[in-house]
N, C-alpha and C positions, 0 to 999 in steps of 0.2 A: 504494500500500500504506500502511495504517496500524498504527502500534507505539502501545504503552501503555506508560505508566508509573504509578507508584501512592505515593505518600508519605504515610506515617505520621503523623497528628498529635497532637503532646503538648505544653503547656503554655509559651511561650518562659521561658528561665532569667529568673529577677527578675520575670517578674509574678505580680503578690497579690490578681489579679481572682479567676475561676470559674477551672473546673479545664476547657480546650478539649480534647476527643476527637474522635480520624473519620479522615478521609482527604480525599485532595486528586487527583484522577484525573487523567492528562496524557496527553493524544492528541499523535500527531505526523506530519503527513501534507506532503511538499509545502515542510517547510522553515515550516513554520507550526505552532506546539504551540496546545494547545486544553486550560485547567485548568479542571476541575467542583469546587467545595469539597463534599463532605457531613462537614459538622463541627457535634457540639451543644456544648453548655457557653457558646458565647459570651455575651456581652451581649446582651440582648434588645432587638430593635427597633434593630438599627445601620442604617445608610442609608449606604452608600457607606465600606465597610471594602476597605482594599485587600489583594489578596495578588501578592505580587512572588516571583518568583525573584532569590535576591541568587549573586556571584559566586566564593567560596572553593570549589576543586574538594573531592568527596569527605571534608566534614566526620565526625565519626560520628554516631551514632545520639543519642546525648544530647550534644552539640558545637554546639547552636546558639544560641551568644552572641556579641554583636558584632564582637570580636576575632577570630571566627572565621569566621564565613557572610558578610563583606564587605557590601562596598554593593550596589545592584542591578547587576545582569547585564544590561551592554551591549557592543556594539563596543568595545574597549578605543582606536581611534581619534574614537571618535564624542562630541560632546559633548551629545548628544542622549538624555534618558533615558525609554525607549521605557513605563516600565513606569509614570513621573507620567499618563501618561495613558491607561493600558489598563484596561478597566472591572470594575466593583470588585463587592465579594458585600454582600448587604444578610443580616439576619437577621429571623426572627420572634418573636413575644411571652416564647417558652423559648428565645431564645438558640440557633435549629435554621437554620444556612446554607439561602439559598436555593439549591436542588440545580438550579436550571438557567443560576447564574452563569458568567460566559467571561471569559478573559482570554486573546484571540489573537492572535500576537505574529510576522509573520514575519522570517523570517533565523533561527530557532531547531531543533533539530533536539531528539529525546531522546538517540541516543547515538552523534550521526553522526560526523565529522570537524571537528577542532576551529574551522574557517572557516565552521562555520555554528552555531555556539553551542550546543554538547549540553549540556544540561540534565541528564543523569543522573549523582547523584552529589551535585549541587548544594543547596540548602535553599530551599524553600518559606514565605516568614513571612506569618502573618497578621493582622493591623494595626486595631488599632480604628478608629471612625470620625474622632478626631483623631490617629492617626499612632502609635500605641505599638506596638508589639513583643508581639504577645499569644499565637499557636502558633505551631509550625515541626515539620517534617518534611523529612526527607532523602527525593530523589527517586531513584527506582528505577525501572530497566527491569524487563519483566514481557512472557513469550512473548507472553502472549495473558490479559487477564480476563473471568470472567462473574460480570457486574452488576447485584441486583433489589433493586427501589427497595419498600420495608415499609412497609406501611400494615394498617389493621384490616380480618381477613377479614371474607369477606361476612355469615357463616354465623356471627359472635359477635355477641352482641346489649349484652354487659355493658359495663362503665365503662372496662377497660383501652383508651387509645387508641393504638394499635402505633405507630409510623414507624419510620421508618429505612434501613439500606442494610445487604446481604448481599454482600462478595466475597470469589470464589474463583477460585484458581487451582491448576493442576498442575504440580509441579515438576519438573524434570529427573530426579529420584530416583522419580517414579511417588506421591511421597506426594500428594495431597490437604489443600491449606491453604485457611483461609476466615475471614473477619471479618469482625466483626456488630459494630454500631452499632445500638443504639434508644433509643427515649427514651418516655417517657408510659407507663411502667408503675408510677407507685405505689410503688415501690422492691420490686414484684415480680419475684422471680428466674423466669428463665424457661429454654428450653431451645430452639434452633435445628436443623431437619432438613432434608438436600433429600428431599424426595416424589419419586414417581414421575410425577403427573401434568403439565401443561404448562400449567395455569392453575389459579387460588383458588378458581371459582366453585363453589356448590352441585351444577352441574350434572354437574360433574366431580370429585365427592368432596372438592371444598375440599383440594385436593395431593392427593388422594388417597395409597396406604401408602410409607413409606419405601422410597427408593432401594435396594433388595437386590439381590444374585443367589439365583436360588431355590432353597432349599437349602444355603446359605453363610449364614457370621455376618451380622448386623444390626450393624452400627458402630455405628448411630445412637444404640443403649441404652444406649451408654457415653460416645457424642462430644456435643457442640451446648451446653454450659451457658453461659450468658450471667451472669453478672456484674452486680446493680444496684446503683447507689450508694445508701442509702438517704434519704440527704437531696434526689435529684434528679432521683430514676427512671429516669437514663439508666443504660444498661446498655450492656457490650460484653462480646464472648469471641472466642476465639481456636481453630479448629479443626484439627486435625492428624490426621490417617489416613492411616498408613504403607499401602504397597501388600504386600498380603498377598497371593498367587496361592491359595492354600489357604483361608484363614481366611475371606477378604471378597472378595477377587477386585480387578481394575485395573481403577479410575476415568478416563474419557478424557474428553474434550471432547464429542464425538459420536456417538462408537461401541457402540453397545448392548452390554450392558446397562446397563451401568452407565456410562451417555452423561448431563452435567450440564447439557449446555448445553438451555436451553428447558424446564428444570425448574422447580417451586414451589418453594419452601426456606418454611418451616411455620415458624412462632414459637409456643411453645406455654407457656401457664403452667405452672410446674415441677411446683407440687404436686396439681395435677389433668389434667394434661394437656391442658387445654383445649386449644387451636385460637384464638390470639386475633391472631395477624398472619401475613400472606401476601406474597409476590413473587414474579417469575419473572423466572430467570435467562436473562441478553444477554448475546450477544460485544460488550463494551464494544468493542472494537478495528477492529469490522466496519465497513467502509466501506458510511456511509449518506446518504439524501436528504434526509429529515428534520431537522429542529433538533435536537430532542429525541432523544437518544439511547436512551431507555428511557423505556415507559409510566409514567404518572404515577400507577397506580391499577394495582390486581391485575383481570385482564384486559382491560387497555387492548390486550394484541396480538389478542387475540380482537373485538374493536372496529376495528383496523384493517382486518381483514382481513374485518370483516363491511362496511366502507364499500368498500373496494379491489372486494370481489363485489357489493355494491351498484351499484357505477360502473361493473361489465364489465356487468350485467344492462342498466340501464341504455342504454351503449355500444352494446348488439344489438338492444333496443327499434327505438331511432333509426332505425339502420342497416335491420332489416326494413320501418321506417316507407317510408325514403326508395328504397328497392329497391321497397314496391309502388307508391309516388310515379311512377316511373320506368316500372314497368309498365303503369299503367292510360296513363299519357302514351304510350310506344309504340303499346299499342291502340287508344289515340286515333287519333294517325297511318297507322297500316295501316288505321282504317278511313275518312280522311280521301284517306291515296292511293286506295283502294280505288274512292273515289265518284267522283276526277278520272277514273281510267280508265275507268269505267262511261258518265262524261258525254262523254270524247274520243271512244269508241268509236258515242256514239249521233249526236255531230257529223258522225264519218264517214261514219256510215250515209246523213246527212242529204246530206252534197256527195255 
């Protein structure tokens, strides 16, 4: 089984660089955690920025200075510090985390028992490429996330270039929370939706229409504003829909209708409603085969799964290949035996 955890990121106290946003994801399977950064604001162009888990339990939420989040998080017998050498996040030309960095660490749990180092609760920092103290976030457990990585729908053809990361979860209360990270809009405010459909393309309405029940409120006309900074075009927001039986109806993980998981979530320009970034929503938490936890592009699941039916077609090719292989060889033989006993029977006839 695998647990999630999710930490918040904002700015470490004392530094005077960019202003760092995003989140830091934490898989935990096996006594081995697994940190994804999607964080923008950094430095542009780092090569080898590290991020550590340091050791002061349950700091709070704006509590991450050095007096408080400790050193890094090891064996308190060990003099061994596991995290100088756990591999590090690099960034691109805007300062945008590479979203498929690892840093996996065994003997760590997210909120097991304290002999295998639970991580929740703890601070996450993230470290320029010579060593500073640049974001932090406190690490939280989380039931379950779904995770869609934002990029520019198919179906926009203009200047805005989307990225970014959408998640949501359900809380124990039945509300519906969610948060948006993007960047490369121009200091264009924008607005965040989950759709109905279950990929961005054309072919399928680009999300096709907001997640309703039919006949109940539309949330969506009131919830999804994103936030842009106007000096850096990154943008975030924050989503909250209370669970309303009446109004809008209960949001679930799976359960129709209003099931989120394998959903688009729509980025849309505020003031015209465009349609200019897409993603589809993953059980970040789901135990999988692949590296990649989630498509790198708005229908990469529909890509998989057209190679996956490619390799079964394929696989039955062969297969009938080698079955008439097999057949025309038998007929071979029966008519190989066929000619011995023709020829025994005429030897006989001969003595």
């Amino acid at each position: 089984m695998t647990v999630v955890g999710l930490a918040k990121i904002s700015p470490y106290p004392g530094y005077t660089g960019l202003t760092p946003s995003g989140f830091v994801l934490i898989t935990e399977k096996t006594s081995t955690i697994t940190m994804t950064p999607f964080v923008t604001g950094l430095e542009p162009d780092v090569q080898g920025g590290g991020f550590h888990v340091h050791s002061v339990s349950n700091p709070g939420e704006s509590e991450c200075a050095d007096a408080v989040v400790g050193g890094h998080y090891n064996q308190p017998d060990s003099d061994t510090d596991v995290w100088t050498s756990a591999p590090k996040y690099s960034t691109d030309g805007d300062g945008i985390s590479n979203h498929w960095a690892r840093s996996v660490n065994s003997g760590f749990t997210l909120n097991g028992e304290i002999e295998t180092l639970p991580v929740e609760g703890k601070a996450v920092v993230l470290h320029s490429a010579d060593g500073e103290k640049v974001a932090c976030g406190i690490i939280k457990y989380k039931e379950r996330l779904e995770v869609a990585i934002l990029s520019k729908i198919p179906s926009y053809t203009g200047s805005i270039n989307t990225n970014g990361v959408a998640i949501f979860s359900i809380l124990p209360s039945k509300t519906l929370s969610g948060l948006i990270q993007i960047s490369g809009h121009s200091a264009t405010p924008a607005k965040a939706h989950i759709h109905s459909s279950n990929d961005c393309t054309e072919k399928h309405g680009n999300g096709g229409s907001h997640l309703i029940v039919e006949g109940k409120i539309d949330a969506w006309e009131t919830h999804g504003d994103v936030v842009v900074d106007l000096s850096t075009g990154i943008g975030s927001g924050t989503i909250t829909i209370p669970y309303d039986e009446i109004g809008i109806g209960e949001f679930t993980y799976d359960t129709d209708p209003l099931s989120i998981h394998s959903r688009a979530i729509v980025i849309h320009e505020a003031g015209t409603g465009v349609r200019i970034g897409c993603g589809v929503l993953t059980n970040f938490g789901a135990d999988k085969t692949t590296e990649n936890p989630l498509p790198t592009t708005p229908g990469g699941l529909e890509l998989v799964l057209a190679v996956v039916v490619m390799g079964i077609m394929v696989g039955v090719l062969i297969a009938m290949y080698k079955q008439h292989v097999r057949k025309k060889k038998n007929e071979k033989n029966v008519d190989e035996l066929g000619e011995d006993v023709e020829l025994n029977q005429h030897n006989n006839t001969m003595i």
